[in-house]
C-alpha positions in Angstrom: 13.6 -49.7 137.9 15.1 -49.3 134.4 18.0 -52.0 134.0 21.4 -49.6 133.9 23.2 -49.2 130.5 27.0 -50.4 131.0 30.0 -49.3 129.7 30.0 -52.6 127.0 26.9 -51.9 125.8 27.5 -48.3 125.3 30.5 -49.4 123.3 28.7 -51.2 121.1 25.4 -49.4 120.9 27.8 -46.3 119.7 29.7 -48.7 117.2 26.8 -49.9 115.3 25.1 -46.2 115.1 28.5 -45.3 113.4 28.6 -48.6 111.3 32.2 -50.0 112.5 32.6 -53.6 112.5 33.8 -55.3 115.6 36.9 -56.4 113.9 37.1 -52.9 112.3 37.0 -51.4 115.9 39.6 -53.5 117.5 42.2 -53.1 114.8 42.5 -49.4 115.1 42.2 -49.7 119.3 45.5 -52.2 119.3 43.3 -54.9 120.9 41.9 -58.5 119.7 38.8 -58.6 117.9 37.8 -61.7 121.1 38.7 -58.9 123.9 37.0 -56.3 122.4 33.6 -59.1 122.4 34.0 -59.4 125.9 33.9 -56.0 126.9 31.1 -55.0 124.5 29.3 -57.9 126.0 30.3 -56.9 129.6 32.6 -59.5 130.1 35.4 -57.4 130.7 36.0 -53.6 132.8 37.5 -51.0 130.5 38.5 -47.9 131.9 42.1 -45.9 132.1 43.8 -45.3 128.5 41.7 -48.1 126.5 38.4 -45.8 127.7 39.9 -43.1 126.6 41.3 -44.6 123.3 37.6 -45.7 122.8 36.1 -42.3 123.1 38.6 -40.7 121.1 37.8 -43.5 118.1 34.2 -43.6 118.7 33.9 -39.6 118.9 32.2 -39.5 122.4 33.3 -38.0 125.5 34.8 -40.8 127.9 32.4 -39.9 130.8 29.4 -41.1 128.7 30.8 -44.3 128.4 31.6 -44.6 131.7 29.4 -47.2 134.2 26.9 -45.4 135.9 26.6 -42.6 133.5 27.6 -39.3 135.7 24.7 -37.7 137.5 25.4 -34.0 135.8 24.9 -35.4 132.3 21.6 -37.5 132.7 20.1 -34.7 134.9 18.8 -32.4 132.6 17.4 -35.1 130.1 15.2 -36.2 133.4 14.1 -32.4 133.8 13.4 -31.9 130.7 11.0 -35.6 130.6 9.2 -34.4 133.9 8.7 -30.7 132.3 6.4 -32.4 129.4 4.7 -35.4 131.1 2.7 -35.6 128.3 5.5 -36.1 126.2 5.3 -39.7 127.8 8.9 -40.2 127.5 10.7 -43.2 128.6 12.7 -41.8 130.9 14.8 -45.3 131.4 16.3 -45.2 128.4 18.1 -41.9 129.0 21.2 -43.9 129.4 20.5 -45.2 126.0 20.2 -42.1 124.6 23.4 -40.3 125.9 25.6 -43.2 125.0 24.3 -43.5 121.4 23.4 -39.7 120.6 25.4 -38.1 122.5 25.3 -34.9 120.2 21.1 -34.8 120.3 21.4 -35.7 124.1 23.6 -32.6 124.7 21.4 -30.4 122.4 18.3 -31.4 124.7 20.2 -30.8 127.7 21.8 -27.4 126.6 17.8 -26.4 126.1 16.5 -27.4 129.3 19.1 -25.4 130.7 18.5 -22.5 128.5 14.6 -23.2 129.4 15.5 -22.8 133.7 17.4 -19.9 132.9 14.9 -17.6 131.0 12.2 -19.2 133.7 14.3 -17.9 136.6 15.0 -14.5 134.4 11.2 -14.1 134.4 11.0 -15.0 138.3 13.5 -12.6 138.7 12.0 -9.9 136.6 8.4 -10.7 138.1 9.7 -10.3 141.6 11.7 -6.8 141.2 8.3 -5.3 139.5 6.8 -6.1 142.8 9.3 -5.6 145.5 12.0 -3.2 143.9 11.7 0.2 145.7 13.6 1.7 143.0 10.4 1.1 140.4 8.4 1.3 143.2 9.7 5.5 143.7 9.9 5.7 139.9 5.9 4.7 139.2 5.2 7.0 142.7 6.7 9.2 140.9 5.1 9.1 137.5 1.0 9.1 138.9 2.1 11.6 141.6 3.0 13.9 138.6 0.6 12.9 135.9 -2.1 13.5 139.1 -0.8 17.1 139.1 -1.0 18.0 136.1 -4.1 16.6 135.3 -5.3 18.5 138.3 -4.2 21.8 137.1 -5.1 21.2 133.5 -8.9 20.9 134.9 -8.3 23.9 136.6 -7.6 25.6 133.7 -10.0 24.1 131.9 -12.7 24.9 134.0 -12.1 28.4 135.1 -12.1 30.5 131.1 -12.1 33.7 133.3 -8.6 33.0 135.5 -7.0 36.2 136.2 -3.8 36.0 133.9 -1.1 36.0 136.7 -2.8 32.9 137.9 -3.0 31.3 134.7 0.9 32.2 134.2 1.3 30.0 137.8 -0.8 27.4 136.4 1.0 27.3 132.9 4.8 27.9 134.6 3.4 24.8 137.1 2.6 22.6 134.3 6.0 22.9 132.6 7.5 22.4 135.5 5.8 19.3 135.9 5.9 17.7 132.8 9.8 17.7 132.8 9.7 16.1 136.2 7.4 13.3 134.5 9.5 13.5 131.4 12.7 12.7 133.7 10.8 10.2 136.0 9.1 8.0 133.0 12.4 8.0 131.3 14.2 6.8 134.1 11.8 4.3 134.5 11.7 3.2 130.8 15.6 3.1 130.9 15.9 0.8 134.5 13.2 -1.4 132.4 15.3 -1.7 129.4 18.4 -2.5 131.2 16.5 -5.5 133.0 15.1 -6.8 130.0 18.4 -6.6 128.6 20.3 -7.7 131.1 20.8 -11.7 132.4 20.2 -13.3 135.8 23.6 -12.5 136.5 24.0 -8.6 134.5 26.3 -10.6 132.2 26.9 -8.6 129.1 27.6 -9.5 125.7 30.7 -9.1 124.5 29.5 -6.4 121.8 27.3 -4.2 125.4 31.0 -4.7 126.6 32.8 -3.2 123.6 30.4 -0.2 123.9 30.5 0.1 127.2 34.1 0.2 127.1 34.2 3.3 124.2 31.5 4.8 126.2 34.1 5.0 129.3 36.5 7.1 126.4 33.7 9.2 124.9 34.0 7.0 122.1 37.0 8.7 121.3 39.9 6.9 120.2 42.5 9.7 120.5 45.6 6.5 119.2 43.2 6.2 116.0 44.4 10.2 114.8 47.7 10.0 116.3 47.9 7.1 113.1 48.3 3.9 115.7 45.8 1.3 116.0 45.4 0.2 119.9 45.4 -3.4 120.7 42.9 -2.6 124.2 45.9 -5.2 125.6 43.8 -4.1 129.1 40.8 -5.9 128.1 40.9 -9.6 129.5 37.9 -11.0 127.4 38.9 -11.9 124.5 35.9 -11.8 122.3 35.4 -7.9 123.6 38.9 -7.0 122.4 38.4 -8.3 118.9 35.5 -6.7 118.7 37.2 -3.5 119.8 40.0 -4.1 117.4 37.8 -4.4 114.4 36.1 -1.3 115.4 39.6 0.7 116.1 40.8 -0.6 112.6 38.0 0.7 110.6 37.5 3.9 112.6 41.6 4.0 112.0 40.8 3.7 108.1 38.1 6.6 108.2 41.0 8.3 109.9 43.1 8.2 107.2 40.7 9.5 104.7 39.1 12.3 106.7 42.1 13.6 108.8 41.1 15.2 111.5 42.4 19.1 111.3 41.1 18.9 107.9 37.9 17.3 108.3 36.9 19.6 112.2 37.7 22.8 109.8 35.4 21.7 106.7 32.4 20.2 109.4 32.0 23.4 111.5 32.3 25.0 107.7 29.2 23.4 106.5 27.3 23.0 109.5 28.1 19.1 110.3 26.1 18.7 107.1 27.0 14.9 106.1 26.1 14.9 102.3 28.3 18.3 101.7 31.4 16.6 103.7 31.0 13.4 102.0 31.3 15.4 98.4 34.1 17.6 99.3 36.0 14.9 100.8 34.8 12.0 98.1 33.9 9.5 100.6 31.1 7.4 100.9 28.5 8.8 103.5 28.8 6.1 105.8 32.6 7.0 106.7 31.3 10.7 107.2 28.4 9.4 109.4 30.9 7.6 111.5 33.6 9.9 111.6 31.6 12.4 112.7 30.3 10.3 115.3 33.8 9.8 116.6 34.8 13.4 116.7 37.1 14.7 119.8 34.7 15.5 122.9 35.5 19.2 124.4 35.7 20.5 120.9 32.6 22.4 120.7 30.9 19.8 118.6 27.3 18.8 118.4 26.1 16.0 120.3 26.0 13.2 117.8 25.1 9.2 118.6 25.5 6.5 115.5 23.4 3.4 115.2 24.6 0.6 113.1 22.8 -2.9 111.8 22.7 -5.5 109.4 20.4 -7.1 106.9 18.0 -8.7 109.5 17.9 -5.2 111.9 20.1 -6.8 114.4 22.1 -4.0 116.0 26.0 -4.4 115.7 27.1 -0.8 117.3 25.5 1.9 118.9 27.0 5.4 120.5 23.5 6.4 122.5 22.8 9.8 123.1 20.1 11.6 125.5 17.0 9.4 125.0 18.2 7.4 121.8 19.4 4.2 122.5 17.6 1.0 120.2 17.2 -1.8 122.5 18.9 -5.4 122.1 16.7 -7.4 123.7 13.7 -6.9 122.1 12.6 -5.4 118.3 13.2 -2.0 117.9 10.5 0.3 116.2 10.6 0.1 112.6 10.2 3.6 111.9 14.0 4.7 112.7 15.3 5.2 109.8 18.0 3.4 109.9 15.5 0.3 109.3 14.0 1.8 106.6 17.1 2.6 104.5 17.5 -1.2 104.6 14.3 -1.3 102.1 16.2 1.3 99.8 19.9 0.6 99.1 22.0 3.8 98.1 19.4 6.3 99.3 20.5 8.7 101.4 17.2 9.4 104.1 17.0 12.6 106.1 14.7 12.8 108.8 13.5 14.4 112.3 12.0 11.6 114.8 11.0 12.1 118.3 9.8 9.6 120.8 6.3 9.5 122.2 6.0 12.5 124.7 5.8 16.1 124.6 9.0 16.7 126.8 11.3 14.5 124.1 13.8 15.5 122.5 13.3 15.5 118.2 16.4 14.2 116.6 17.5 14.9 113.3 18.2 11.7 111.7 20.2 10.7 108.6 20.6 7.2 107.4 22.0 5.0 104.4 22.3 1.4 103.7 24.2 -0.3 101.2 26.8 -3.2 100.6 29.9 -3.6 102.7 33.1 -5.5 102.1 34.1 -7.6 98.7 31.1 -7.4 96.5 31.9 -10.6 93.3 29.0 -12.3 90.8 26.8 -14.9 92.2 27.9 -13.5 95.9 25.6 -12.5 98.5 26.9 -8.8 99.5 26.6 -7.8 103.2 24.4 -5.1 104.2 24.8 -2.5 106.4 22.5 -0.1 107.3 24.0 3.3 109.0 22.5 6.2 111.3 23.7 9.4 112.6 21.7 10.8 115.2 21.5 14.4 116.6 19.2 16.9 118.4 17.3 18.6 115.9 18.1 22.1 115.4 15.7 22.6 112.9 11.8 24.0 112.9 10.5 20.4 111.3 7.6 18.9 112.4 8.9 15.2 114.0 7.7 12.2 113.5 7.0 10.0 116.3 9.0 6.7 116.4 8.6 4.1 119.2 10.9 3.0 121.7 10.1 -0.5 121.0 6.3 -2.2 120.9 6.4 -3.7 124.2 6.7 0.1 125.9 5.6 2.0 123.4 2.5 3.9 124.0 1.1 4.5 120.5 -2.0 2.8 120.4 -3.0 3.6 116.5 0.6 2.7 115.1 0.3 0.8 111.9 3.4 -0.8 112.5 2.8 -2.4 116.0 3.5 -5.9 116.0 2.0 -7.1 119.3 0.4 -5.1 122.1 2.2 -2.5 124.5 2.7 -3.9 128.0 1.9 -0.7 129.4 
């Protein structure tokens, strides 16, 4: 058995790494240079307000200092040695380890635990996709369906002579039936997503809960028109409620340049079209993407969802809509606009996407990127790419965007980056 590290030689294993002299040490702990010998050499038991007066000088927690180092902080170093045994670790010296890194010891331990918890995520995950009767009904659903209409669709196929009423059964059948596999395989897409997205424990992010919470309101914030800036005092997390805040004060400042009355009159005017607003009102387009976004629910308005992200595609705000929703988890498709604008600064895109399927809805997309904030020589400026997103109403032909590689079933897609899962 590996001989135990004590408390001494913690001391002055730590001491050394940080290249305080003994005499050094015991000057700024109020103690004799000969004491502090004894207890480095184990001579003498420290513990009480000199431990902690150690710790505080030697920048270590107290309780890795402490004899017999606590349980809870050598236990994840020893799982993670026995994950690798061919790491050939010497799993003695743990002791060692925690009392003179500390910071690296806690960094191995933080990803052993991060390493359980996406191991029992996929358990989880792997165990739902077999037993879950909700997928179980959903995929039931799906072949049952798809069966159908592949039956009929042979039928049809196979029979040029059909007397027409039964070829109008046939043809009412399959519509029928392809929205009832429309509805199914997006239900079971969207129960995926949410367990990919979700943690062991459905834990949200702070920014899923800031959404969630505008979603609740319509993502109306009727305080922002009034002029008043809410505080969501109601929200306990704090994280959530800053992010809220920040939200609240910018929609506030779109608020003040597009007024409401003003702005409702001049949208159902020109048809919600954002590049007229944003000239008559001489805003950027971004604030009219937004705003419009953010318009009163019950006010005859088109349905309207916004997608938001940075630089590196990451998703900072979404209102989702019908089938539109870009997933966290996981890398969205490229296609959306809203990624490509981030390859062309200041151009305004305009486009009509639809997912894979024929029973999709197209949306009519429009989409900018360009800096945001304090732009200043030999600065980096933050980029923000922006997206309104509406059911088409025109005749265009869509493009087809994916849902996300890992789901999407687009086999010759130039831009697929690994293979579909289904």
């Amino acid at each position: 058995m590996a001989e135990r590290v004590l408390t001494g030689t913690r001391v002055r294993n730590r001491r050394l790494d940080l290249g305080l002299r003994q005499a050094e040490l015991a000057e700024r702990l109020g103690i004799s240079a000969s004491y502090l010998n004894l207890i480095e050499h184990n001579r003498r038991r420290i513990s009480g307000p000199l431990l902690r007066s150690v710790s505080q000088v030697l920048g270590v927690d107290a309780a890795l200092l402490e004899d017999g180092t606590a349980e809870a902080v050598l236990e994840p170093l020893k799982a993670a040695a026995a994950a690798f045994p061919a790491a050939s670790v010497e799993e003695g010296r743990a002791e060692e380890l925690v009392a003179r890194f500390p910071d690296w010891a806690a960094l191995i331990a933080a990803q052993q635990a991060r390493i359980r918890q996406l191991e029992d995520r996929g358990r989880a995950l792997s165990d739902r996709l077999a037993h879950d009767t909700q997928i179980a009904h959903s995929l039931h659903e799906v072949i049952s369906t798809a069966t159908a209409i592949r039956s009929t669709a042979s039928i049809l196929a196979e029979t040029p002579d059909l007397d027409a009423d039964w070829q109008a059964r046939f043809h009412g059948n399959i519509d029928v039936d392809s929205a009832r596999l429309a509805e199914s395989s997006q239900a079971l897409l969207g129960f995926l997503d949410m367990e990919m997205e979700a943690g062991i424990d459905e834990v949200s992010s702070p920014m899923e809960e800031a959404e969630a919470y505008l979603g609740r309101l319509g993502h109306y914030l009727a305080d922002v028109d009034a002029g008043n800036v809410p505080r969501f005092e109601d929200v306990a997390d704090g994280p959530t409620r800053a992010i809220l805040q920040r939200w609240a004060g910018r929609l506030a400042r779109d608020a003040a340049a597009l007024p409401l009355a003003a702005f409702e009159q001049a949208a159902r005017a020109m048809a919600y079209d954002p590049a007229r607003l944003a000239a008559r009102f001489g805003v950027p387009l971004p604030v009219v993407l937004r705003r419009l976004a953010h318009l009163p629910n019950g006010a005859d308005h088109p349905l309207m969802g916004l997608a938001e992200c940075d630089a590196a595609g990451v998703v900072t705000f979404q209102k989702p809509i019908l089938d539109f929703r870009l997933p966290r988890a996981g890398a969205a498709c490229p296609l959306w606009p809203l990624y490509q604008a981030l390859t062309q600064p200041g151009r305004a895109l305009h486009a009509v996407v639809r997912l894979p399927g024929a029973a999709r809805t197209p949306f009519e997309c429009f989409a900018i990127a360009g800096p945001e904030g304090e732009v200043a020589f030999g600065k980096e400026p933050r980029i923000r790419a922006t997206m309104l997103v509406r059911p088409a109403r025109s005749e265009a032909t869509p493009e087809t965007v994916g849902p996300g590689c890992r789901v999407c079933p687009v086999s010759d897609c130039s831009s697929r980056r690994h293979p579909a899962l289904i």
